[in-house]
Every structure is written in structure tokens, then in C-alpha cells.
N, C-alpha and C positions, 0 to 999 in steps of 0.2 A: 413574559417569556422566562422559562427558567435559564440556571446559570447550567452550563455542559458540565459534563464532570469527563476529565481525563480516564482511559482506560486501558489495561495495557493487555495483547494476548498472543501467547507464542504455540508456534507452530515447528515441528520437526521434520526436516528434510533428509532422510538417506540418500547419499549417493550423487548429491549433486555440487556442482563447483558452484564456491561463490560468484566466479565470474558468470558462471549460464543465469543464475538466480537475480547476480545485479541486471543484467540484460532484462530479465523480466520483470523490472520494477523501474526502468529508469528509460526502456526507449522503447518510440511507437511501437514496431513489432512486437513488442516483448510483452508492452502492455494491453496492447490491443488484444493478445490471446487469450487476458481471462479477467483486463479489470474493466473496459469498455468495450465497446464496440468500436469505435475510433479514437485515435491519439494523433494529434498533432502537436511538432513541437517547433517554437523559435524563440531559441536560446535557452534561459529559464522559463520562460512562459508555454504550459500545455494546455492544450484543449482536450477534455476527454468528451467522446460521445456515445450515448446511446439513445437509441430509436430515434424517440424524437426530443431530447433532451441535450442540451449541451453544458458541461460546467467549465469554468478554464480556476487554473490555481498556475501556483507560480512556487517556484524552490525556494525555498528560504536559506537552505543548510544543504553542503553532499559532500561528503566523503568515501571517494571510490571503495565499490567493493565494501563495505562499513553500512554508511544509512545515507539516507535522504529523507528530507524533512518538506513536506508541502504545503503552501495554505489555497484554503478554498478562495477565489476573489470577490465570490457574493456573500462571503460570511462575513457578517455583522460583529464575530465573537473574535478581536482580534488576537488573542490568548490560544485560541484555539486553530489546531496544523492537526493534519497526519505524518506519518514517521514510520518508513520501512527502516529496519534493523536487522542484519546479519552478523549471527554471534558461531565462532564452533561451540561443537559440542567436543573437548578433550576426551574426553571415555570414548565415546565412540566412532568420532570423526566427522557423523553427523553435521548440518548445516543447523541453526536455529532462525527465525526469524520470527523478530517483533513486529509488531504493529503496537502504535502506538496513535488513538483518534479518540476524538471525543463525542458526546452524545448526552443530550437529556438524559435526567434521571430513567423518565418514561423511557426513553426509547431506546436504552442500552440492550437493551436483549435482540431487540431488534436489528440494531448495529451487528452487535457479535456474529449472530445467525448469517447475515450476508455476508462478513467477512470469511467464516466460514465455507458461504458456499462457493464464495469467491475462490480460496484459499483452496478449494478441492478441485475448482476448472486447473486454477496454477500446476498445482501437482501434478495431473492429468496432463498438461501441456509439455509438462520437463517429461514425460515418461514416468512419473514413480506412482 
């Protein structure tokens, strides 16, 4: 197995409050509109699902409105979390948002491309 390589990719939000944006990164409803299909949560511990697929990860790190840091619980690599990030954008008021997840070398493209097409249900969801 290879070793994951960390990778980081931002995304720009017009028009929306960090607080609507934390909401869709941090609670069932919010994430259930574009990163599962279900989300359950109790306490730190979520369950996200799709179809017929279930993974559960657990927070490691949150700072409201800022980031949230999560790790998978079936991952083997324990170095390796994903990491929502909310930055302004000064110039133009702008939201920005990191992502921050890891992947095989091989499969970093692959990663990126779902994050993306995740990333465009999100947008869709807030309106923009």
C-alpha cells in the first residue's frame, strides 16, 4: 500500500456567511445536502451515508465558524484526516474554503474531481 500524500484545494464562495457555510460542513442537515446522503451525529462521532455504503469518522479538532478536522475510523493511515477551512477573502469579501484530505498518489485526481463535484452540489445548495 502506498503512503497518502496530503493535498490541499480552495474553493470561492460569493455571497455567503460563514455561519450558513459552517452549517454545511458541520450538521446533518447541512451535510446531508451535498456531502452524503445521510449524516448522523452523537456528539463527535458521525455517521455519513450513501446508498448502500456507510462510513463513520470522528472530529478530532473544531473551531466554530474557522475549521473542522475529521478522521475516517476505518482508516488504517492514522496521519491522515480531512479538514474543512473557512478563510475571508479581504479584497472582496468573499468566503474561501479549504479542504484539506489525503489520497494515493494514484488516486489524487480522482479525489480532487469528487471533491469538486461535491463542492458544486454545496454551492447549488447555498444558492450560488
Amino acid at each position: 500500500m502506498m503512503k497518502k500524500e496530503k493535498f490541499h484545494i480552495e474553493y470561492v464562495f460569493d455571497k455567503v456567511s460563514a455561519h450558513s457555510l459552517w452549517n454545511h460542513l458541520t450538521t446533518a442537515l447541512g451535510l446531508s445536502s451535498w456531502f452524503a446522503d445521510e449524516v448522523a451525529i452523537q456528539g463527535e462521532h458521525y455517521t455519513f451515508s450513501w446508498k448502500k455504503e456507510k462510513e463513520e469518522a470522528v472530529v478530532l479538532e473544531s473551531r466554530p465558524e474557522t475549521r473542522i478536522r475529521y478522521r475516517w475510523l476505518n482508516e488504517d493511515d492514522e496521519e491522515s484526516y480531512f479538514e474543512f477551512m473557512i478563510h475571508n477573502i479581504e479584497l472582496t469579501g468573499s468566503k474561501a474554503l479549504e479542504i484539506t484530505d489525503f489520497a494515493e498518489p494514484d488516486e489524487k485526481a480522482d479525489a480532487i474531481a469528487l471533491w469538486d463535484s461535491q463542492v458544486d452540489t454545496l454551492k447549488r445548495t447555498l444558492g450560488i
